[in-house]
N, C-alpha and C positions, 0 to 999 in steps of 0.2 A: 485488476478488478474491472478497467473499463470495459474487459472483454468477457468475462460473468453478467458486469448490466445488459452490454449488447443484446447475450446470448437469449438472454432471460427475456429481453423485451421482446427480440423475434419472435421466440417461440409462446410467450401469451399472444403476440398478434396473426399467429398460422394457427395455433388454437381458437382461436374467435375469428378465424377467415375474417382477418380487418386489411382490407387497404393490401397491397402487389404484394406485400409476403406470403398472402393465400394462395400465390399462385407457385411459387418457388419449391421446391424438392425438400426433405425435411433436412438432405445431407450438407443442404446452402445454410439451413437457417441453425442448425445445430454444428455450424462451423467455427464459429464464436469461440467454444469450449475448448474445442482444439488448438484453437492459439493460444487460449489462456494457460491452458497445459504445456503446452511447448515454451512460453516466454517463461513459466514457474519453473522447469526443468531447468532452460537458461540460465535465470537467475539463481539456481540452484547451486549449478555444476559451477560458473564463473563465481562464483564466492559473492553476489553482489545482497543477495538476500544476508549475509553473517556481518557484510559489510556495515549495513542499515542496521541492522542492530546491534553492534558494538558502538556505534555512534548514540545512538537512542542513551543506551546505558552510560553510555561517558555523560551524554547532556545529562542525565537524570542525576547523576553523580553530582554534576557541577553545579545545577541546581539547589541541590540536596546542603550542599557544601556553603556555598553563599547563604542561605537559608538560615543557615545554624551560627556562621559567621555576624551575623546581620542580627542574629537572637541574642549574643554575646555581647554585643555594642563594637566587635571587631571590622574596620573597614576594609584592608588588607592594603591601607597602605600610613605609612608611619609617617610621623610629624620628623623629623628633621631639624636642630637647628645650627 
């Protein structure tokens, strides 16, 4: 995503010729996009994006799981004597 804000800022600041990006080629300031593209491929192909989200879901899960344990008056851990 940092490289979508990047892109984004560039290219409103060579659209309003603001400040040394008005001076730059559009293929500089629209280069942003292109990494963002290639790190999303990356992370694509390397399993790292399925990664993140099966973790996402476990939390959600565990979350989920305490939640309803904690509604029940269950602690999940037993007295002993």
């Amino acid at each position: 995503m940092y490289f979508v804000g990047l892109g984004l800022i560039l290219v409103v600041m060579k659209y309003m010729a603001y400040g040394p990006v008005a001076d730059w080629s559009w293929l500089l300031v629209l280069s942003p996009f292109a990494g963002a593209m290639a790190w999303w491929s990356f992370a694509d192909r390397s399993g790292l994006t399925a990664k993140r989200a099966m973790q996402h879901e476990q939390q959600r899960r565990q979350e989920r799981i305490d939640r309803n344990r904690a509604n029940m008056g269950i602690t999940g851990k037993r007295d002993r004597k």
